[in-house]
N, C-alpha and C positions, 0 to 999 in steps of 0.2 A: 150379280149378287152383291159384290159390290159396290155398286152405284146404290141399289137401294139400302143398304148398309148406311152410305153415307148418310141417303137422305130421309133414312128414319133417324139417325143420329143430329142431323142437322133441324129436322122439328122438336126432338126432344130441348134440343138447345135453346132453340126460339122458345118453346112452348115454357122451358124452365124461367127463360130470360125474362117473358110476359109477366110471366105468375110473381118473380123477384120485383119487378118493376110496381106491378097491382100491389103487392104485399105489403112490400114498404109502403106505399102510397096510404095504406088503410093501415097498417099498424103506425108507421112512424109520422107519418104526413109531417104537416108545419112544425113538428116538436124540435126540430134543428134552429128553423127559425124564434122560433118563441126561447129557445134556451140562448142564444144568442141577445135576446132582447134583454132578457133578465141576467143577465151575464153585465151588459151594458148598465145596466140599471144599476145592480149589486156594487158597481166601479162607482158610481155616482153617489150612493150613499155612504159607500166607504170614505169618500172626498170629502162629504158634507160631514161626516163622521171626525173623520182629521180636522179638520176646520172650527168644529166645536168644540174639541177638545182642547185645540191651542187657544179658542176664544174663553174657554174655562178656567185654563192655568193663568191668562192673561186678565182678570177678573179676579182671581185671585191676589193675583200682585198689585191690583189695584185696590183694591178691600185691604189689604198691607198697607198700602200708603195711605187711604184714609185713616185707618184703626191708629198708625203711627203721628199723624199729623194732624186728624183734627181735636183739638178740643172742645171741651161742651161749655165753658162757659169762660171767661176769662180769667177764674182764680184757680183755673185746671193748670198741673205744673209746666204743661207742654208750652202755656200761654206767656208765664212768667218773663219778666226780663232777665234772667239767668237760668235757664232751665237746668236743675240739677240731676235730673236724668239723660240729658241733651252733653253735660260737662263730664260725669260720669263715664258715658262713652267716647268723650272726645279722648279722656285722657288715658283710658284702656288703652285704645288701640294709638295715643301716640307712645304709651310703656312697651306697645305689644311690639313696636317695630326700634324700638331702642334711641327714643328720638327726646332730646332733652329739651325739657319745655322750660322757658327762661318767663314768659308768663303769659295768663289770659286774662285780660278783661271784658266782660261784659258792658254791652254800655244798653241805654233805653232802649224797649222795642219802638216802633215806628208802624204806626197806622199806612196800607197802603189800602189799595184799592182792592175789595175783598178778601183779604188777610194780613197776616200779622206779621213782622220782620225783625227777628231778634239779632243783631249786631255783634259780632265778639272781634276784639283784636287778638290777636295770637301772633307770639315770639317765639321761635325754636329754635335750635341748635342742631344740622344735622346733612348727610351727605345728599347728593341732589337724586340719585339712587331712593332714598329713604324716602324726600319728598313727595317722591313722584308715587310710591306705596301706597304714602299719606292720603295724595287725593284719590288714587285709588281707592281706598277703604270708605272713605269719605262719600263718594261716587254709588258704591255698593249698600249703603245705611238705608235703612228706610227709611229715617229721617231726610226728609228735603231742606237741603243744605244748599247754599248759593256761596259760590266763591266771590268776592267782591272785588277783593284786589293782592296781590302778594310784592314783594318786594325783597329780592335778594341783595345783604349787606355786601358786599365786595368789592370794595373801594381800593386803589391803587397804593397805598398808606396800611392798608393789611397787607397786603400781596410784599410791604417792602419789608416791614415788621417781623417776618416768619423765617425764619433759617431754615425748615425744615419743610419738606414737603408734604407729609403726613397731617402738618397742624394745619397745609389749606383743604384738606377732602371735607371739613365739615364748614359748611356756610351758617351765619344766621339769617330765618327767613321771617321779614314780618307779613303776614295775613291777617286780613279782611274777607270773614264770612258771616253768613247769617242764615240763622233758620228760620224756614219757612210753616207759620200755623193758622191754619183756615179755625173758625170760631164758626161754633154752632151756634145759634142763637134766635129769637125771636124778637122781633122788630129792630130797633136802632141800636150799633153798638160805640159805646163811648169810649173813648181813648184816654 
């Protein structure tokens, strides 16, 4: 009685196992594989997804630099040989970082090869700390700004001059930069 105990028990098992086996097969079949596929997929377009969005902010910041830099015609102020929106922010942010401006000049723009180069000298007064803000801030403009050359005063003949050590933390630094302005224009443009 026991043996066949078992071995109606042991078809029921089989019999159950078949039927779990078949069932899934016709309910579930390939839907493990196919959500896997779209699973892969969904990764994919999420990437491509990422990738256009940094390609959108990155597009943006370019639509910045042109908006900031180009002019439309040469009597636009960005074009001028003194840009006084260009001077404006120069001297903002050299106020904003407590940097004493001894002077700027402008000198003529200079025709290059596809755009415009407007020249400034600049003197200041100020710790090398403070400088280094300067070009920072400078760096950060949307203004395209070209550093051309700088030149720290520090001559042996200062250094002997000063009793105090306080009066050498501020250097004077002469710079050479210039901005950078692309011209909108239709056919040849005269300098």
């Amino acid at each position: 009685m026991a043996e066949k105990r078992n071995l109606i028990l042991l078809g029921v098992v089989v019999l159950l196992s078949i039927s779990f086996f078949m069932g899934s097969s016709m309910l579930i079949g390939e839907k493990p594989l196919t959500i896997k596929m779209l699973e892969q997929e969904q990764e994919e377009l999420n990437e491509n997804l990422i990738s256009a969005q940094i390609l959108a902010s990155k597009l943006d910041r370019v639509y910045t630099l042109f908006q900031e830099n180009l002019a439309l015609s040469l009597k636009d102020s960005l074009a001028e040989d003194a840009s006084m929106p260009f001077l404006r922010d120069l001297t903002d942010k050299l106020e904003g970082l407590n940097i004493e401006v001894m002077s700027i000049k402008p000198r003529k723009r200079i025709k290059e090869k596809g755009y415009y180069r407007s020249p400034y000298e600049l003197t200041v007064k100020c710790s090398f700390d403070q400088f280094g803000e300067f070009l920072t801030e400078l760096e950060r403009s949307p203004r395209l700004v070209n550093i051309d050359d700088f030149i720290v005063k520090n001559g042996i003949e200062r250094v002997k001059s000063k009793m105090k050590e306080e009066d050498l933390v501020d250097q004077v630094f002469e710079l050479g930069l210039s901005t950078i302005t692309l011209v909108k224009g239709k056919g040849k443009i005269k300098s």
